[in-house]
Structures are given as structure tokens and as C-alpha cells.
C-alpha positions as CSV (number, residue, x, y, z in Angstrom):
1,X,0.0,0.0,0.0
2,X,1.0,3.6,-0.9
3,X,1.9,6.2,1.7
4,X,-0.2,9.4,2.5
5,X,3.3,11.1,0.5
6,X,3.2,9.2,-2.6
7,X,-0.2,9.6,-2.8
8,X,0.2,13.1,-2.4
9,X,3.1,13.9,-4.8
10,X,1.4,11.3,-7.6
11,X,-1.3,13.4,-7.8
12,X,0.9,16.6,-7.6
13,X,2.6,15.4,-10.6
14,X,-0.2,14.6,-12.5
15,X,-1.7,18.1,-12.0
16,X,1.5,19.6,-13.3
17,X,1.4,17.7,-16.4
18,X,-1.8,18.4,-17.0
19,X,-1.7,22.1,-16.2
20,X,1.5,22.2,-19.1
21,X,-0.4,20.1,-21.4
22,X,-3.2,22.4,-21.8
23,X,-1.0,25.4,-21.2
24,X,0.4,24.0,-24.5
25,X,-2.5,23.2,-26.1
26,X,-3.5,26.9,-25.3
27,X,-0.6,28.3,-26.5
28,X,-0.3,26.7,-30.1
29,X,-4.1,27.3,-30.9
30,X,-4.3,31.2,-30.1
31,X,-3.3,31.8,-33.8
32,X,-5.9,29.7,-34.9
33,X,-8.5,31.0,-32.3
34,X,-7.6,34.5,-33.4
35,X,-8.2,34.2,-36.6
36,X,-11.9,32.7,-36.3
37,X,-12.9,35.8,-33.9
38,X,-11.7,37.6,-36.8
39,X,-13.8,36.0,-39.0
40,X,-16.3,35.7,-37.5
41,X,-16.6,39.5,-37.1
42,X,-16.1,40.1,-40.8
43,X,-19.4,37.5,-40.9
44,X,-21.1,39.3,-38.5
45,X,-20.7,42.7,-40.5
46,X,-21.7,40.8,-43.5
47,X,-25.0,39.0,-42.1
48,X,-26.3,42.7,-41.7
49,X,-25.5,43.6,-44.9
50,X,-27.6,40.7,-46.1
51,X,-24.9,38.8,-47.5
52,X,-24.2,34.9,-47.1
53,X,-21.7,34.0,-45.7
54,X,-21.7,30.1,-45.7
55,X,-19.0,30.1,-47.7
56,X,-16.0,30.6,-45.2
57,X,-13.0,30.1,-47.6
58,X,-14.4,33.3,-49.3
59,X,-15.2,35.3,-46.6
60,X,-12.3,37.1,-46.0
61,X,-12.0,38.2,-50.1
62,X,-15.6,39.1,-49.8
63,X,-14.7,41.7,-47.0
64,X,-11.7,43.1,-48.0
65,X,-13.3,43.7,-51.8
66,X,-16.5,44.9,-50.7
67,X,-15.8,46.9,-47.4
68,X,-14.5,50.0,-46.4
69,X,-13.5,50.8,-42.6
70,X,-14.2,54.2,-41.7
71,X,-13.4,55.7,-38.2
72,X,-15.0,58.5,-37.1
73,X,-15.4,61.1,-33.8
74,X,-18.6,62.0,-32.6
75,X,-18.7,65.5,-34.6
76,X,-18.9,63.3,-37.6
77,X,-15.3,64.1,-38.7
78,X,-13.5,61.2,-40.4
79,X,-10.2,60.2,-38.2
80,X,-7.1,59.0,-39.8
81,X,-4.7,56.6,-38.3
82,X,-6.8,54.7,-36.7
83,X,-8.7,50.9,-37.9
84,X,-12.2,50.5,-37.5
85,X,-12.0,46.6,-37.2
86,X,-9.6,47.1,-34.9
87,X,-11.8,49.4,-32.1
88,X,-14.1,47.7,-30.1
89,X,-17.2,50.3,-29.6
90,X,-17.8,48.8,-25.8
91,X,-14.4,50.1,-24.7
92,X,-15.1,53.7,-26.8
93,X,-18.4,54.1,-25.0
94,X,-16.8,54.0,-21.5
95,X,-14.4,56.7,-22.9
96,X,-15.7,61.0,-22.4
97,X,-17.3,61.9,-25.7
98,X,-14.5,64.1,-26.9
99,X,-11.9,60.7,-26.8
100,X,-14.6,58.3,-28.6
101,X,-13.6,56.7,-31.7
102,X,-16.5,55.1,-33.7
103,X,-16.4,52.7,-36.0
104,X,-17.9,52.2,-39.1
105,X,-18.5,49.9,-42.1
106,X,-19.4,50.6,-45.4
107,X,-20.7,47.8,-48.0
108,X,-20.7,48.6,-52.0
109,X,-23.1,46.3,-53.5
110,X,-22.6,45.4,-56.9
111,X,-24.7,48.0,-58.7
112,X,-22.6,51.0,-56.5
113,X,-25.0,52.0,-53.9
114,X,-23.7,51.9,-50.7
115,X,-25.0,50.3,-47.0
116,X,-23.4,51.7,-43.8
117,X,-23.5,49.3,-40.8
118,X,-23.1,50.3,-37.4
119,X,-21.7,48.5,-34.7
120,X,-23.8,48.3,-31.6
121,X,-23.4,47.8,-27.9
122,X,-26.0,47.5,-25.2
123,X,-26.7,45.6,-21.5
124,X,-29.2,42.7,-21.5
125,X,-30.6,41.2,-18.5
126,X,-27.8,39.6,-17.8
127,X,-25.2,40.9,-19.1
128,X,-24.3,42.3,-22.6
129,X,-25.6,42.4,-26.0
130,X,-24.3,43.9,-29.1
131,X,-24.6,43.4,-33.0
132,X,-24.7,45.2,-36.4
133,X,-27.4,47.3,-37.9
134,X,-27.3,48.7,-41.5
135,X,-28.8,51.4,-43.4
136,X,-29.3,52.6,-47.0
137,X,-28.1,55.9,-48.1
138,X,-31.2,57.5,-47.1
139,X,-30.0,57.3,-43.8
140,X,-33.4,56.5,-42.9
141,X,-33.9,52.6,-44.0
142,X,-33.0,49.9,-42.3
143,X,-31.4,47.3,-44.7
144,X,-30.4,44.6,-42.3
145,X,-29.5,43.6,-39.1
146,X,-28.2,40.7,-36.6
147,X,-27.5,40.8,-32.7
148,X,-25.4,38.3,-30.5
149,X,-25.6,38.0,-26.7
150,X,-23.2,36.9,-23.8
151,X,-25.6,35.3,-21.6
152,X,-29.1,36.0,-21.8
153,X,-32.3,33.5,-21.3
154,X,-32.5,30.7,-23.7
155,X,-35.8,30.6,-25.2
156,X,-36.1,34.0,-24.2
157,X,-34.0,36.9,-24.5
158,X,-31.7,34.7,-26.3
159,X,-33.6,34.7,-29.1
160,X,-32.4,38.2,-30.4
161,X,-29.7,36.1,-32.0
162,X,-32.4,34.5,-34.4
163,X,-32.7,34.8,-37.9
164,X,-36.2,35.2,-36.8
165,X,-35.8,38.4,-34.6
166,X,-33.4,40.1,-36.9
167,X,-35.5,39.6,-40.1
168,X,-38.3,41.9,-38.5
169,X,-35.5,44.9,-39.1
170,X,-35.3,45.0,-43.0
171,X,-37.1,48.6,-44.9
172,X,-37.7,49.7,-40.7
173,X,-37.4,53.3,-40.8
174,X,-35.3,55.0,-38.3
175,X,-37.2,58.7,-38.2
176,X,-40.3,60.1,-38.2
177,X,-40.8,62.6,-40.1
178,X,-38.7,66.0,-39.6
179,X,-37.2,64.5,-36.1
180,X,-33.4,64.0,-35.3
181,X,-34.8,61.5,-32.4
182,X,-34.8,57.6,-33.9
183,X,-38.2,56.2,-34.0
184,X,-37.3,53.2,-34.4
185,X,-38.2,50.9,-31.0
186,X,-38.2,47.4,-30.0
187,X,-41.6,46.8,-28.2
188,X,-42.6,43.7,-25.7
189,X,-44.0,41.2,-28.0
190,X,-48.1,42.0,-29.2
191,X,-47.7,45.5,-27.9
192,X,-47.2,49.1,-29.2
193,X,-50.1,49.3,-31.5
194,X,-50.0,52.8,-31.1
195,X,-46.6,53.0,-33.1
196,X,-46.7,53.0,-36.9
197,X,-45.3,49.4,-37.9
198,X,-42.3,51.3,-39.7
199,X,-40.9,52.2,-36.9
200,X,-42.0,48.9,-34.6
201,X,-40.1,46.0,-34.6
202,X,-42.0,43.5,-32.2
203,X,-39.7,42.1,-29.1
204,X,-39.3,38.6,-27.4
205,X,-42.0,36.9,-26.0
206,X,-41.2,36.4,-22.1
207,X,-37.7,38.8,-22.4
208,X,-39.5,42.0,-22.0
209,X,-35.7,43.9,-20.0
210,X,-33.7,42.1,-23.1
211,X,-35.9,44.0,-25.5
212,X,-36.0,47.1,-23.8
213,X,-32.3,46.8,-23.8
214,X,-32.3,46.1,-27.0
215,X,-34.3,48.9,-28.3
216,X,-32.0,51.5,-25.9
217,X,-29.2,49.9,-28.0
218,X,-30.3,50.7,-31.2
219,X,-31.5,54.3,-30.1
220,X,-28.1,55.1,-28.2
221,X,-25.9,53.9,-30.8
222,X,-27.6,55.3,-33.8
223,X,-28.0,58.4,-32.3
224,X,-24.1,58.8,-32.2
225,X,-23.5,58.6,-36.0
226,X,-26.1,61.3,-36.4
227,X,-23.5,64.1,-36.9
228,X,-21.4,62.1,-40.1
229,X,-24.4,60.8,-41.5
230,X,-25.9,64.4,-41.2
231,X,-22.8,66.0,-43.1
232,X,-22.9,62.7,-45.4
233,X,-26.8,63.4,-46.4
234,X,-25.4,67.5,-46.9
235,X,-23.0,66.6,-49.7
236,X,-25.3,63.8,-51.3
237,X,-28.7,66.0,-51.2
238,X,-27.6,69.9,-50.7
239,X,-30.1,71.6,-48.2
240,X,-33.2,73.3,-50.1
241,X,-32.8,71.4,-53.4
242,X,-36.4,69.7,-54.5
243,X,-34.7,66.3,-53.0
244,X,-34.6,67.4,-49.3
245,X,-37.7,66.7,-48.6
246,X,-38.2,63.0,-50.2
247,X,-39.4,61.1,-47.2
248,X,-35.8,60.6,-46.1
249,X,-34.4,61.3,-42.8
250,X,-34.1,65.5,-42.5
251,X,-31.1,66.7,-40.3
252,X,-30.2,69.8,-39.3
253,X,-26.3,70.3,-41.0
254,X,-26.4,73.7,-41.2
255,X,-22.7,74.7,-40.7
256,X,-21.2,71.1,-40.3
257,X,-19.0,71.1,-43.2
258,X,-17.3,74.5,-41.5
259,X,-14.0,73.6,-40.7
């Protein structure tokens, strides 16, 4: 029979080498485990653009052809230097307005017109939630969306990372009228009759806080790219031409391009 001190060191030992063994196995597949959050970012960008992306061997082509990164600050002046696949927009919002960097993706379809697609960041029930949103160059459509969590309630407020929640989001329009303040809301599931269904996209049954969350997110986050978008829409559709009052999303630019 073993002693209490063989016992002890046999199972010291064994700890050890397991401990280096997956230290190891750590170690040799962060490159690989890099490059799938990578990916799988590009995808995510992608998916609210409306594009497939089952394919992965072409996924990476697809977004470095079709893509451009633009970081902005939150005057809606383009900053140089500076990767927008590289910022993370959680670790920007925690920052003073004045320090934000925001980032921003735009998608050329093949006939030229162009969808931008905002990143988005928001608090769940439990915990966080984020995703993509996209928009035509009306800046007033929504042309797609998705949204991931990190640990909300399956069957509930888990299920704004369906196919089914994010299709609701597609020709959504983000203003009312004249307004600078979005319209666009998340409402608990079967309510908010009272809201015009362009600007009502209908929540998760049983996850009213994750949908109210989720709406905040969109509102919050939006709301920030106002000031580009505003200058955008100013060089696209000059104030007072027959155009500016098409239906599109009307903001107030006067001055913005004033450097």
C-alpha cells in the first residue's frame, strides 16, 4: 500500500502535467482562435448587410473587396490613423465623448450603392448584448440587421440572435418625419399598436428587459453617428434642393461642413 506522500506527490505530478499540457494546447491554438474571432466579425458585418456567408473560404476576399472601414469622432469628422476593425465600440463608450472613436463599415453592392452598418453595444438582463445594424443611403432605411448576446435566457432573451428576430428589421425606418430623435423601437411582443409598424419591430415573447435593452441599444448607438451621417446626407442631397424633402431622414447640417 502507498503512503499518504506518494499519494500526495502522484497526484501533484499529474496536476502539473496536466496544467502544461493544456497550457500548450492553449498556447499553439491562439493563432488559430484568433483568426476565427476575426472571421467571424467580418461575418457578423456581413450578415447585416444581407450577405451569405456560408462560404467561409471566401469570406475574407468578400470583405476586404466589398468593405470599407471608416473611423469616425462623434462631430462626424472622419479620423485617420486609426482601424475601425480594430476598435471595439464597448471600450469607446466608456471613454468621455470628446476621446470616442467610432467605427464604421461601409458595404458597396454590386450595382454601387452603398450600406453603412453600425456596430452596436448595449446591457441585456444579464449581461451584454451587441450586433450590427445597417442602413441605405437614405440614412433612414434599415437594410439589415443581426444581434449576438453573452448570456441571456435561452428561449427568451436569447432569441435576439435568431434569424427570426433580426429579419423583422429590413425597410424599418429609423425617423419620423422632420425629427433627429430615432423612432425606431423594440416593443414587448403584441404591444405598441399605437406605433406606426415602420418604426415597430415586435420584441421577445417572455424577455420584456432584453428588449427594452435592445431597443435602448439601437437608439443610443444610432444616435451617435447622427452628426457624419448628417454632413454625409449635406453633400449627397444639398439643403433646399427639390430632393430634401423626399421622405428621407431631415437633419439639421447647417454649418457642419465649417471647418
Amino acid at each position: 500500500m502507498h503512503t499518504n506522500r506518494y499519494t500526495f506527490i502522484y497526484a501533484a505530478v499529474l496536476t502539473i502535467i496536466a496544467a502544461l499540457l493544456l497550457a500548450f494546447a492553449s498556447e499553439g491554438l491562439k493563432s488559430t482562435q484568433q483568426v476565427n474571432i476575426i472571421l467571424e466579425k467580418k461575418a457578423n458585418i456581413l450578415k447585416a448587410a444581407r450577405i451569405d456567408v456560408s462560404d467561409k473560404s471566401k469570406l475574407g476576399d468578400l470583405y476586404n473587396s466589398s468593405v470599407e472601414e471608416v473611423v469616425i469622432d462623434t462631430e462626424g469628422n472622419t479620423k485617420d490613423g486609426l482601424k475601425a476593425f480594430d476598435l471595439n465600440l464597448k471600450d469607446e463608450l466608456a471613454k468621455p465623448d470628446a476621446e470616442r472613436s467610432l467605427p464604421l463599415y461601409v458595404f458597396k453592392k454590386e450595382d454601387g450603392k452603398k450600406i453603412y452598418i453600425l456596430p452596436l453595444h448595449g446591457v441585456g438582463l444579464w449581461g451584454p448584448i451587441w450586433g450590427f445594424i445597417s442602413i441605405e443611403d437614405d440614412f433612414n432605411t434599415v437594410y439589415g440587421a443581426n444581434f449576438d448576446h453573452k448570456g441571456e435566457t435561452p428561449g427568451l432573451g436569447a432569441e435576439i440572435a435568431t434569424t427570426m428576430f433580426s429579419e423583422q428589421f429590413p425597410e424599418k425606418k429609423l425617423y419620423e418625419g422632420e425629427s433627429q430623435d430615432v423612432a425606431l423601437k423594440v416593443v414587448k411582443f403584441g404591444t405598441g399598436k399605437n406605433i406606426p409598424a415602420e418604426y415597430r419591430v415586435d420584441g421577445i415573447s417572455g424577455g420584456t428587459i432584453t428588449t427594452v435593452g435592445t431597443s435602448n441599444m439601437i437608439r443610443d448607438c444610432i444616435t451617435l453617428y447622427q452628426p457624419y451621417f448628417g454632413k454625409l446626407k449635406t453633400k449627397i442631397i444639398p439643403q433646399g434642393s427639390d430632393q430634401d424633402n423626399s421622405g428621407g431622414t431631415t437633419i439639421d447640417t447647417s454649418g457642419v461642413l465649417e471647418n
